[in-house]
Residue, then its C-alpha position, 0 to 999 in steps of 0.5 A: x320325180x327323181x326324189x320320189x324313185x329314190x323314196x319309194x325303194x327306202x319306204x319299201x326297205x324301211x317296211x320289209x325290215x320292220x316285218x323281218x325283225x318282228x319279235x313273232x316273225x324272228x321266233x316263228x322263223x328260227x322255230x320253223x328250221x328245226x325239227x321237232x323232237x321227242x324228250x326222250x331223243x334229246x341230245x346234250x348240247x344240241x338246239x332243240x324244240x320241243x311241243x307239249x303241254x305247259x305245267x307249273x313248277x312251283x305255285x301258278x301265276x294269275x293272270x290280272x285280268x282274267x284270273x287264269x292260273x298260267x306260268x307267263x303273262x304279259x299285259x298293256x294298258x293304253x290311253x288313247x291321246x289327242x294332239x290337235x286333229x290327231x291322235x294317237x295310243x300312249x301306253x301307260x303300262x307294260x308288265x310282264x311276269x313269268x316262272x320256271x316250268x315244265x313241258x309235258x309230252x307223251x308222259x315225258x319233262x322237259x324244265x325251261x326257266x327263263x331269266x330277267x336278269x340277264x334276259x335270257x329268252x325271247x317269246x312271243x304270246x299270242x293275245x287271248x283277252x282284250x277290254x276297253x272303256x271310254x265316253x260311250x263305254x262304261x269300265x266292268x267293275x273287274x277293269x276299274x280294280x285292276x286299273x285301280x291296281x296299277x294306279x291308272x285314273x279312268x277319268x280325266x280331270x273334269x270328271x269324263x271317261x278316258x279312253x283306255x284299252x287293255x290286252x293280255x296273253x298268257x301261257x295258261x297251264x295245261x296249254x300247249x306251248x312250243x320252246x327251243x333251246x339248248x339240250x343239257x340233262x340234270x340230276x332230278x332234285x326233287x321227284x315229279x308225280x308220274x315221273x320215274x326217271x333220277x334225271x330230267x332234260x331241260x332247254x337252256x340259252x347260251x351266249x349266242x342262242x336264247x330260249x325261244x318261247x311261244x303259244x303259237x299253234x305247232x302248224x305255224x312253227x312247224x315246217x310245211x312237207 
Protein backbone atom coordinates (compact mmCIF):
# COMPACT_ATOMS: atom_id res chain seq x y z
CA UNK A 1 0.00 0.00 0.00
CA UNK A 2 2.83 2.51 1.13
CA UNK A 3 4.56 1.85 -2.53
CA UNK A 4 1.47 2.61 -4.11
CA UNK A 5 0.98 6.19 -2.46
CA UNK A 6 4.37 6.71 -3.53
CA UNK A 7 3.57 5.45 -7.34
CA UNK A 8 0.33 7.28 -7.72
CA UNK A 9 2.06 11.32 -7.28
CA UNK A 10 5.53 10.07 -9.75
CA UNK A 11 2.72 8.53 -12.34
CA UNK A 12 0.69 11.85 -12.07
CA UNK A 13 4.24 14.06 -11.92
CA UNK A 14 5.49 11.84 -15.11
CA UNK A 15 1.92 12.52 -17.09
CA UNK A 16 1.55 16.31 -15.99
CA UNK A 17 5.51 17.19 -17.49
CA UNK A 18 4.84 15.19 -20.34
CA UNK A 19 1.61 17.48 -21.16
CA UNK A 20 3.77 20.65 -20.18
CA UNK A 21 6.63 20.07 -22.41
CA UNK A 22 4.56 19.23 -25.60
CA UNK A 23 5.78 20.96 -28.51
CA UNK A 24 2.18 22.42 -29.01
CA UNK A 25 1.66 23.26 -25.53
CA UNK A 26 5.23 25.08 -25.35
CA UNK A 27 4.52 27.02 -28.49
CA UNK A 28 0.69 28.07 -27.51
CA UNK A 29 1.99 28.98 -23.96
CA UNK A 30 4.82 31.28 -25.18
CA UNK A 31 2.25 32.71 -28.14
CA UNK A 32 -0.54 33.35 -25.63
CA UNK A 33 1.98 35.85 -23.31
CA UNK A 34 2.37 38.20 -26.00
CA UNK A 35 0.19 40.76 -27.54
CA UNK A 36 -0.38 40.54 -31.03
CA UNK A 37 1.23 43.28 -33.12
CA UNK A 38 0.92 45.24 -36.26
CA UNK A 39 3.87 45.42 -39.00
CA UNK A 40 3.87 48.63 -39.11
CA UNK A 41 4.19 49.04 -35.11
CA UNK A 42 7.15 46.54 -35.00
CA UNK A 43 10.08 47.37 -32.43
CA UNK A 44 13.84 46.26 -33.43
CA UNK A 45 14.96 44.00 -31.18
CA UNK A 46 11.61 43.35 -29.60
CA UNK A 47 9.79 39.75 -29.25
CA UNK A 48 6.98 39.82 -31.39
CA UNK A 49 3.98 38.25 -32.78
CA UNK A 50 2.54 38.79 -35.61
CA UNK A 51 -0.86 36.87 -37.37
CA UNK A 52 -1.36 37.13 -41.35
CA UNK A 53 -1.32 35.27 -44.18
CA UNK A 54 1.45 32.91 -45.34
CA UNK A 55 3.18 33.67 -48.77
CA UNK A 56 5.82 32.24 -50.58
CA UNK A 57 9.23 33.97 -51.13
CA UNK A 58 10.53 31.85 -53.62
CA UNK A 59 8.88 28.82 -55.96
CA UNK A 60 6.01 26.94 -53.17
CA UNK A 61 6.88 23.38 -51.95
CA UNK A 62 4.19 20.47 -52.57
CA UNK A 63 2.86 18.70 -50.22
CA UNK A 64 3.62 14.88 -51.17
CA UNK A 65 0.44 13.54 -50.75
CA UNK A 66 -2.06 16.23 -51.29
CA UNK A 67 -0.11 18.26 -53.77
CA UNK A 68 -0.95 21.47 -52.00
CA UNK A 69 1.45 24.26 -52.91
CA UNK A 70 2.64 25.44 -48.89
CA UNK A 71 6.02 26.84 -47.48
CA UNK A 72 6.03 23.97 -44.45
CA UNK A 73 5.02 20.30 -44.39
CA UNK A 74 5.53 17.94 -42.30
CA UNK A 75 4.56 14.15 -43.01
CA UNK A 76 4.97 10.35 -40.88
CA UNK A 77 4.47 7.20 -42.31
CA UNK A 78 3.61 4.28 -39.67
CA UNK A 79 3.64 0.53 -40.04
CA UNK A 80 1.65 -0.89 -37.47
CA UNK A 81 3.82 -4.17 -35.79
CA UNK A 82 2.79 -7.06 -33.47
CA UNK A 83 5.14 -8.48 -30.61
CA UNK A 84 3.04 -11.77 -29.25
CA UNK A 85 -0.44 -10.28 -28.06
CA UNK A 86 0.73 -6.69 -28.34
CA UNK A 87 1.22 -4.25 -30.71
CA UNK A 88 2.22 -1.32 -31.56
CA UNK A 89 3.01 2.12 -34.42
CA UNK A 90 6.69 1.91 -35.71
CA UNK A 91 7.52 4.65 -37.63
CA UNK A 92 9.18 4.35 -40.80
CA UNK A 93 9.44 7.94 -42.10
CA UNK A 94 9.62 11.39 -40.88
CA UNK A 95 10.38 14.35 -43.47
CA UNK A 96 9.94 17.69 -42.89
CA UNK A 97 10.76 20.42 -45.35
CA UNK A 98 10.16 24.20 -45.48
CA UNK A 99 11.48 28.01 -47.06
CA UNK A 100 11.69 31.39 -46.04
CA UNK A 101 8.49 33.31 -46.33
CA UNK A 102 6.46 36.15 -45.66
CA UNK A 103 3.58 37.32 -43.49
CA UNK A 104 0.99 39.47 -45.25
CA UNK A 105 -1.24 41.73 -42.90
CA UNK A 106 -3.41 44.30 -43.86
CA UNK A 107 -1.03 45.33 -47.18
CA UNK A 108 1.95 45.09 -44.84
CA UNK A 109 5.49 41.94 -44.72
CA UNK A 110 6.65 40.67 -42.45
CA UNK A 111 9.79 37.78 -43.92
CA UNK A 112 10.54 34.74 -41.55
CA UNK A 113 13.17 32.23 -42.56
CA UNK A 114 13.87 29.31 -40.35
CA UNK A 115 16.95 27.17 -40.57
CA UNK A 116 17.79 23.48 -40.10
CA UNK A 117 21.36 23.96 -39.38
CA UNK A 118 21.31 25.05 -36.51
CA UNK A 119 17.51 24.80 -35.80
CA UNK A 120 16.51 27.80 -35.21
CA UNK A 121 12.77 27.57 -34.68
CA UNK A 122 10.01 25.67 -33.11
CA UNK A 123 6.40 24.76 -34.98
CA UNK A 124 3.79 23.02 -34.41
CA UNK A 125 1.43 22.37 -37.55
CA UNK A 126 -1.83 21.21 -37.26
CA UNK A 127 -2.58 17.74 -38.98
CA UNK A 128 -4.76 18.47 -42.15
CA UNK A 129 -4.60 14.90 -43.91
CA UNK A 130 -4.51 11.73 -42.82
CA UNK A 131 -4.79 7.84 -45.16
CA UNK A 132 -4.28 4.37 -44.50
CA UNK A 133 -4.16 0.91 -45.85
CA UNK A 134 -4.20 -2.72 -44.76
CA UNK A 135 -5.80 -6.36 -44.84
CA UNK A 136 -9.26 -5.06 -45.11
CA UNK A 137 -8.05 -1.53 -46.64
CA UNK A 138 -6.97 -1.34 -50.14
CA UNK A 139 -3.86 1.68 -50.65
CA UNK A 140 -5.23 4.56 -53.51
CA UNK A 141 -2.97 4.47 -56.21
CA UNK A 142 -1.88 8.20 -54.95
CA UNK A 143 -0.68 6.37 -51.74
CA UNK A 144 1.42 3.24 -53.30
CA UNK A 145 3.51 6.02 -55.53
CA UNK A 146 4.16 7.98 -52.71
CA UNK A 147 5.14 4.91 -50.66
CA UNK A 148 6.81 4.06 -53.60
CA UNK A 149 8.51 7.37 -53.28
CA UNK A 150 9.86 6.93 -50.20
CA UNK A 151 10.93 3.30 -50.52
CA UNK A 152 8.14 1.76 -48.12
CA UNK A 153 6.86 -2.15 -49.27
CA UNK A 154 3.13 -1.93 -48.89
CA UNK A 155 3.24 -5.71 -48.69
CA UNK A 156 4.97 -8.18 -46.53
CA UNK A 157 6.90 -11.02 -47.30
CA UNK A 158 3.91 -13.54 -48.32
CA UNK A 159 2.31 -11.20 -50.60
CA UNK A 160 -0.35 -9.61 -47.43
CA UNK A 161 -1.10 -6.04 -46.88
CA UNK A 162 0.67 -4.26 -44.44
CA UNK A 163 -0.79 -2.19 -42.08
CA UNK A 164 0.40 1.59 -42.80
CA UNK A 165 -1.08 4.92 -42.05
CA UNK A 166 0.22 8.27 -42.90
CA UNK A 167 -0.64 12.00 -41.73
CA UNK A 168 0.58 15.33 -43.21
CA UNK A 169 0.38 19.11 -41.97
CA UNK A 170 1.17 21.88 -44.06
CA UNK A 171 1.51 25.59 -43.94
CA UNK A 172 -0.39 26.02 -47.33
CA UNK A 173 0.01 29.57 -49.10
CA UNK A 174 -2.63 32.19 -48.49
CA UNK A 175 -3.32 30.24 -44.84
CA UNK A 176 -3.22 32.25 -41.91
CA UNK A 177 -0.49 31.34 -39.72
CA UNK A 178 0.85 33.19 -36.36
CA UNK A 179 5.14 33.48 -35.76
CA UNK A 180 6.89 35.14 -33.02
CA UNK A 181 10.35 36.52 -32.91
CA UNK A 182 12.76 38.98 -32.69
CA UNK A 183 11.84 42.12 -34.55
CA UNK A 184 14.92 43.42 -36.73
CA UNK A 185 14.07 45.57 -39.91
CA UNK A 186 16.13 44.91 -43.41
CA UNK A 187 17.00 47.18 -46.35
CA UNK A 188 14.59 45.34 -49.14
CA UNK A 189 16.81 43.78 -51.71
CA UNK A 190 14.55 42.91 -54.38
CA UNK A 191 10.99 44.76 -54.62
CA UNK A 192 7.65 43.13 -53.68
CA UNK A 193 4.41 43.49 -55.77
CA UNK A 194 1.95 45.93 -53.59
CA UNK A 195 4.69 46.41 -51.55
CA UNK A 196 6.36 50.56 -51.55
CA UNK A 197 8.54 50.52 -48.81
CA UNK A 198 12.89 50.25 -49.32
CA UNK A 199 12.55 48.28 -45.96
CA UNK A 200 10.74 45.26 -44.68
CA UNK A 201 10.52 43.86 -40.78
CA UNK A 202 11.41 40.29 -40.26
CA UNK A 203 11.10 37.83 -37.16
CA UNK A 204 14.18 36.15 -36.15
CA UNK A 205 15.81 33.98 -33.24
CA UNK A 206 18.39 34.75 -31.24
CA UNK A 207 20.46 32.72 -28.52
CA UNK A 208 17.84 32.28 -26.20
CA UNK A 209 14.42 32.62 -28.14
CA UNK A 210 13.65 30.76 -31.27
CA UNK A 211 11.16 31.50 -33.78
CA UNK A 212 7.93 30.39 -32.88
CA UNK A 213 5.61 28.87 -35.73
CA UNK A 214 2.29 27.46 -35.82
CA UNK A 215 -1.27 27.26 -37.86
CA UNK A 216 -3.13 27.08 -35.27
CA UNK A 217 -6.57 29.33 -35.29
CA UNK A 218 -5.39 32.90 -33.60
CA UNK A 219 -8.15 32.40 -30.63
CA UNK A 220 -6.07 29.34 -29.30
CA UNK A 221 -2.72 31.50 -29.14
CA UNK A 222 -4.34 34.46 -28.30
CA UNK A 223 -5.02 35.49 -24.65
CA UNK A 224 -8.69 35.53 -23.36
CA UNK A 225 -10.12 39.51 -22.29
Amino acid sequence: MEILILIIPVFILIIFLAYYFDNKQVVVRTLKKLPSSGISGIRTNQLTKVTGKALHVEEPLVAPFSKRKCIFYRIKIEEKRHTGKSSHWATLVKDERFQPFFIERNGEYVIVNPSRNPINYKAHLVIDKKTSSGFFKESTPEFEQLLKEYNVRSKGFLGFKKSIRYQEAIIEIGEEVTVAGIAKWKNLNEPIEGYSYSKIASLENSEKQKIIITDLPKEKVNKRL
